[in-house]
N, C-alpha and C positions, 0 to 999 in steps of 0.2 A: 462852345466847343464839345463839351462833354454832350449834350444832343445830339450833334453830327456824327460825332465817335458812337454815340449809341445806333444810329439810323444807318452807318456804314457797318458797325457790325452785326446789326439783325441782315441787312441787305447778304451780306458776306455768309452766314450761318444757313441762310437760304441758299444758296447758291452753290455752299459746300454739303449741305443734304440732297440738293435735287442730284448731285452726280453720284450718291451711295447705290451700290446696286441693286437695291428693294430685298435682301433676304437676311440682315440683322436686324437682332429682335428690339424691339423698342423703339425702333425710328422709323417704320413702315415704308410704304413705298413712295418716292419722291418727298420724304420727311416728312410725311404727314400726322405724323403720330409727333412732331417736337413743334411745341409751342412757345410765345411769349411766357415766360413766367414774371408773374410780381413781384416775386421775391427777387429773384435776379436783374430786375429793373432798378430796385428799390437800391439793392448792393449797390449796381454800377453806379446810380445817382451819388450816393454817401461815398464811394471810394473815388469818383471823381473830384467832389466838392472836398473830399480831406485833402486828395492829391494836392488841386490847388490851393487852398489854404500855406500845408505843409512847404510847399515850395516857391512861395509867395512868403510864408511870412519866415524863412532862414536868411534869407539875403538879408532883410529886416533886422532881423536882430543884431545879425553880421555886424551890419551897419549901424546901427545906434549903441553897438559896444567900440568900437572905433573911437580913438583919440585925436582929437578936431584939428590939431600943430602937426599930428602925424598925418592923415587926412589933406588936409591944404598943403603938405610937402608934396605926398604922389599925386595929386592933383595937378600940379604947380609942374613936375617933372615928368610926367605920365611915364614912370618908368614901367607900369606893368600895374599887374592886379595883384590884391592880397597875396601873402602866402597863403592861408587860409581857402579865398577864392579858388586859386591854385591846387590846391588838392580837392578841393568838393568836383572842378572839372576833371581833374585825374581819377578819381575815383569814378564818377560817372562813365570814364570810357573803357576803362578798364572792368566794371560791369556788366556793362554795353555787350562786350568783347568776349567776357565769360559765358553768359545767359546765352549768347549767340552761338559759340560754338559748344555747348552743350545740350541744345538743340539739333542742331547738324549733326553729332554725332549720334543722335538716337533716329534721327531721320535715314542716316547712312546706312544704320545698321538695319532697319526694318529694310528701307529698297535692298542690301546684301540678301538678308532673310527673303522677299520678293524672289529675288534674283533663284535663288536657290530653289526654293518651292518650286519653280518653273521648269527648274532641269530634273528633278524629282520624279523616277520615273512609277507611278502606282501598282505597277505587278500585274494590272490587267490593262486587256483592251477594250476600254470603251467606246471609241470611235464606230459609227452608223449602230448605236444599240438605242432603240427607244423604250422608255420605261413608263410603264404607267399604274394607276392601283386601282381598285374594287373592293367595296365594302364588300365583306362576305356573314355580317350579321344578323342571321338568320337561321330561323328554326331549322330550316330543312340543310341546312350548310355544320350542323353542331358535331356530325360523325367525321372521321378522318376519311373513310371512304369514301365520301357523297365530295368531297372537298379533291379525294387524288381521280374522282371519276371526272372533275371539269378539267381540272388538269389537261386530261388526258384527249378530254375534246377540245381543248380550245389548241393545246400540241398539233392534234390531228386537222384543224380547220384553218388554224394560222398561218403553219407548217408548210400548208397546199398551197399559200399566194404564191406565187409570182414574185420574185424579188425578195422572201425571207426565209432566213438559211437554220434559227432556232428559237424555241420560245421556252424561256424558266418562268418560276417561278422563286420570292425570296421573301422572308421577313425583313429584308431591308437590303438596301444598295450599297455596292463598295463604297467607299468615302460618306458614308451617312452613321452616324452616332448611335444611332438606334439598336445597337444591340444589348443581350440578352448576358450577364456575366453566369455563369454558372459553374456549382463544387463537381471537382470530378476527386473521383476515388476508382482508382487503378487495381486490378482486384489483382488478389494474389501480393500485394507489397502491404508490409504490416503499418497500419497506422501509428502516429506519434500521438501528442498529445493534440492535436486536433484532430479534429471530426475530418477533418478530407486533406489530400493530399496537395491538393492547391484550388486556383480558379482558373478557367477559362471564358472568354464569348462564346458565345452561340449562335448561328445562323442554319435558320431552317430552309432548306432547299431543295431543288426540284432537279431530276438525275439528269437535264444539260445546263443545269448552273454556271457549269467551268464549260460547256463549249460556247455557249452566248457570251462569259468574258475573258474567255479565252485565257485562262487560269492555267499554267502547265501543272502536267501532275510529276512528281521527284521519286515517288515509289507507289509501288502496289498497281493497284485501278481504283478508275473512278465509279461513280453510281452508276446504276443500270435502271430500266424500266422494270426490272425483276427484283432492285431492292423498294419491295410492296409492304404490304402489314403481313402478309401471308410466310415472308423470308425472315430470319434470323435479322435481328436489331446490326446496323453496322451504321459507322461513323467515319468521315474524314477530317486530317486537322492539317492545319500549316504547319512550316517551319520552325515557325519559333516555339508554338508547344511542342513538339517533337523535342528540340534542341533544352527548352525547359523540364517536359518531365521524364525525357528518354536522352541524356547527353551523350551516356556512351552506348547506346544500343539500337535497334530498330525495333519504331512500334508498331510499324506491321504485323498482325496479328494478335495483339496485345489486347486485353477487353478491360471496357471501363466502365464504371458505372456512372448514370445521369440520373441530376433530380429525386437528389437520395433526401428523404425528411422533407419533401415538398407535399407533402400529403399522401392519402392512397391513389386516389385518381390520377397521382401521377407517376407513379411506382412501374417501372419495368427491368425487363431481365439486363444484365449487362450487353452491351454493343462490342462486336467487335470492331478495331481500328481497320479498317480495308486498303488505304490508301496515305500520302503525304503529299499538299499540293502548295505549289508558292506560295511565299508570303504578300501578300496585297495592303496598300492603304486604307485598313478596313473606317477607320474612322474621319481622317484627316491627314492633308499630304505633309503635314510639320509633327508627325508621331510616327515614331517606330509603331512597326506589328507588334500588337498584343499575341498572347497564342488563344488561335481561335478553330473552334471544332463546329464542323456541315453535317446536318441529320438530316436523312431524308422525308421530306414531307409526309409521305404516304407511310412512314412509318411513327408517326405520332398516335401517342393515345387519343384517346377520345378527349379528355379533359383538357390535354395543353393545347386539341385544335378547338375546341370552344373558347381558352383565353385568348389566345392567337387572335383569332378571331375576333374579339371583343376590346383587343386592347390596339391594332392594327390593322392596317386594312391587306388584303393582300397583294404585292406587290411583283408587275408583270416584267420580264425582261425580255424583248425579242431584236435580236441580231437581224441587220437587211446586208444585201450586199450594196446601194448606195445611200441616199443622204434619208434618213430615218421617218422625217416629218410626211415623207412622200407617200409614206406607205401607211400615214397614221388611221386616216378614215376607214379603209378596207380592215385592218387592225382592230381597231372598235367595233365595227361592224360585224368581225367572227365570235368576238371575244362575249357582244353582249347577247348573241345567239345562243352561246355556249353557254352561256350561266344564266338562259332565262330571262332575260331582258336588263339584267342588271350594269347600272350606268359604270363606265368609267370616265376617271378623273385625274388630276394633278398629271398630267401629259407632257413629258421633259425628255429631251434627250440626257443621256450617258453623259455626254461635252458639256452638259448646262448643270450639270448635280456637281462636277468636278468644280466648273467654275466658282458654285453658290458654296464652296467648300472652303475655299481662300477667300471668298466677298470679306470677311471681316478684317482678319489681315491686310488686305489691299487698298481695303477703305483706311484701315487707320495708319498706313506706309504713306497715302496720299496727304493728312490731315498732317501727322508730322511734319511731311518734307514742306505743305503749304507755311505752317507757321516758321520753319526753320527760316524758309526763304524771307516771310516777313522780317524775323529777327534780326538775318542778313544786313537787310537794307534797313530797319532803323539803327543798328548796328553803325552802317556806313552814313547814313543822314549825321546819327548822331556825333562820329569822328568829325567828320568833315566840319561839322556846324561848331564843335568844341575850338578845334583848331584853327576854324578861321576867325573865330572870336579872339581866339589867345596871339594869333599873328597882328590883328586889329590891335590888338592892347601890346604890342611889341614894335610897333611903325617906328619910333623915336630911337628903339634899341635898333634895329634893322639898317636905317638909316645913318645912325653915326657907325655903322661896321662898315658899311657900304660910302660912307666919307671918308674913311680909313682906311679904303682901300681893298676892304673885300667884295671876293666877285659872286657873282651871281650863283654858281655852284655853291661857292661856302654856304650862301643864304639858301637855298634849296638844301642842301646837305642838314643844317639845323635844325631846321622845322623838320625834316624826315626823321631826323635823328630822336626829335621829342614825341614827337608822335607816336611814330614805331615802336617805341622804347615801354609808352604804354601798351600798344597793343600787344605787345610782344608777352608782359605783365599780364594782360587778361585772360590771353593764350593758355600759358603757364596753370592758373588759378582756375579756367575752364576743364582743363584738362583731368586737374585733379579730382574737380565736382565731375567731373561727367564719365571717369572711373569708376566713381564711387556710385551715384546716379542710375547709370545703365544698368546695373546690376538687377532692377528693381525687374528692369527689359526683360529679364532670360527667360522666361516664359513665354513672349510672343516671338523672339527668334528661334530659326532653326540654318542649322550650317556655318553659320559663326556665333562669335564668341563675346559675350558684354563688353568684353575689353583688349577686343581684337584692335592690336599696335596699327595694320596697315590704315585701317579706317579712320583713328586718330590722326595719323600723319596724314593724311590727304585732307579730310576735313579740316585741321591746320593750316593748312598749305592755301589752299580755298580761301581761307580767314584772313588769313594775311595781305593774300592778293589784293581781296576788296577791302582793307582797309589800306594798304598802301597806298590805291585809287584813291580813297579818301582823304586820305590825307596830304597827297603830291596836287589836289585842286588848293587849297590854301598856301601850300609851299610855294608853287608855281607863283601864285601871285604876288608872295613875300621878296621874290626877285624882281620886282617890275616897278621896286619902289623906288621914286624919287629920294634922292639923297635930302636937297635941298626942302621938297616939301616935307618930308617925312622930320627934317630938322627945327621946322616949324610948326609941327604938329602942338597941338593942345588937349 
């Protein structure tokens, strides 16, 4: 058995990796990166043979501590099983019962958390934007200039198709992790005892950043083609740095400094704030905005476009008016004009970066709810099988109630009543652990709560059902018993 158990759950393992979406790390795609381990062969071998041992040899001892006159009485009378026997099955269902719905309860919460990410709306519009990157590692690519002059040709080349309405540029994509945290110090406000006045992210960009994702702006203006190297340093930030280091004022107009003790090479004048533009999902759709400030590309020194460069590829954004993929060839096509013959790569719609953003969540919303559901049903296997063992061992009692004139209700009413009565106990005992349990969760949810009441009460609700099912198959048949043979039983 424990062979089979092993062969159905490599099978099973399989088959719950081939449906992961290929973009969490360590599993690769179609799970090819998870393998058989030896060690975890070896585990399952030793915890199966202890399993059966263990429960294999307690009924054993059960039994050879047993008093042999007492023994040949309930033999003699088959009134029932041990007491003893009698609580190791109650205990069993009532485990069953816990394990199971605290299960459920973590399964419910991630599909709530699902639920929510979905209505989550990200602050921009990705929809028909195709994204793509280019290595820019290259001697002749080391100046900010040589870097805002492709720019400006591949703007000019892209621009011209047919069917596409803008093209940026970004150190990285809304909903991508990939940014850049950096000190800012707010000139004109006196420092405390630290060196800067907080942090923000950093995304370096190109001046139709916010029309390719359609970013509103809340104050000031946005970039121009005129904030060059040749123009005054200027920045834009979201909401929430505004809201964090300006709460009761406007930092329109306000100058901050960047990249203060990052070396010389990377030393410049303070920027002024120019504008304030929505807050967007910059990292993930289950994290508030961080406050994050937009510098304009072409206004980088020389040094942080060489790390840029070196540490990143540069990364394309062009808005079409329909479905994105259409227009990708003709796209590459200007793009590797524009810079010289240089390839590009990692070719994804705006839709497919959002997607690959929730894959890990979704996959492990899926994994949960699959084992929940397992737990469910041996949950319900194992009710059923407990109880209709314990009705088998109750035939002689059943029968003489049913001699005496009780009806077929009372006998159904009994067995629900015992039954239930555990499940009701595991419920109880589930509930507590899975209170306490969940908590561990708060981290992969977002929009509820570890110990959100409604989710309890439903997955409850749930529990009970399918154990009443289970346990109304043995009751049913505790009604169907002959009086007479059931009075003969042995």
């Amino acid at each position: 058995m424990g062979a089979l158990g092993l062969l159905l759950g490599y099978t099973g393992v399989r088959g719950l990796l081939a449906i992961n979406p290929g973009h969490i790390p360590n599993i690769g795609a179609q799970g090819s990166a998870v393998t058989l381990d030896w060690r975890i062969l070896v585990f399952t071998l030793l915890a199966t043979t202890f399993t059966g041992i263990l429960f294999g040899l307690l009924p054993a001892l059960t039994a050879s501590r047993d008093d042999f006159g007492t023994a040949l009485k309930e033999s003699g009378a088959r009134s029932g099983a041990s007491l003893g026997q009698s609580k190791a099955r109650s205990i069993l269902v009532v485990t069953e019962v816990a394990l199971s719905l605290v299960l459920l309860a973590g399964a419910a919460l991630l599909l709530r958390t699902f639920m929510a990410l979905r209505a989550v709306h990200p602050g921009f519009d990705g929809h028909n934007v195709l994204t793509l990157e280019m290595s820019l590692a290259e001697s002749r690519f080391e100046k900010t200039t040589a870097v805002a002059q492709l720019v400006r040709d591949a703007e000019q080349r892209v621009e011209s198709l047919p069917g596409v309405e803008a093209l940026a540029t970004t150190s990285s994509f809304p909903l991508d992790p990939q940014v850049f945290p950096n000190p800012v110090i707010i000139e004109g406000r006196p420092l405390g005892k630290d060196q800067y006045h907080g942090w923000a992210d950093l995304r370096i960009v190109s001046a139709r950043y916010f029309e390719v994702f359609r970013i509103p702006l809340r104050q000031g203006r946005m970039f121009t083609q005129q904030d060059d190297g040749r123009a005054p340093g200027v920045v834009t930030v979201n909401e929430a740095m505004a809201r964090q280091f300006w709460p009761k004022g406007n930092p329109v107009g306000q100058r901050i400094i960047l990249f203060k003790g990052f070396g010389p090479q990377y030393e410049e004048p303070p920027r002024q704030v120019i504008g304030v533009v929505a807050d967007i999902r910059d990292q993930f759709l289950g994290k508030n905005p961080e406050p994050m400030m937009y510098v304009p590309m072409a206004q980088l020194t020389d040094g942080l476009t060489t790390e840029q460069d070196a540490f990143s590829p540069m990364m394309w954004a062009v808005r079409t008016k329909s479905d994105p993929y259409s227009f990708s060839a003709d796209i590459q096509r200007e793009l590797r004009i524009a810079s010289g013959g240089l390839p590009v790569t990692h070719i994804r719609s705006m839709d497919q970066v959002s997607v690959e953003s929730t894959a890990r969540s979704n996959f492990n919303m899926t994994l949960l709810s699959i084992f929940a559901g397992l737990a469910m049903l041996l949950a319900a296997i194992g009710i059923c099988g407990v109880m209709s063992y314990t009705v088998g061992q109750q035939v002689r009692e059943i029968g003489i109630r049913m001699a005496l004139g009780a009806r077929a209700g009372n006998v159904l009413s009994l067995v629900l009543r015992k039954g239930l009565g555990l499940v009701l106990v595991g419920i109880a005992i589930g509930l507590m652990a899975g209170l306490w349990l969940t908590t561990a969760m708060k981290s992969l949810l977002f929009g509820v709560t570890p110990n959100d009441a409604p989710t309890f009460v439903i997955v409850s609700a749930i529990l009970l059902a399918v154990a009443a099912a289970a346990t109304y198959i043995p009751a049913r048949r505790a009604t169907k018993v002959d009086p007479i043979v059931a009075l003969r039983y042995e």
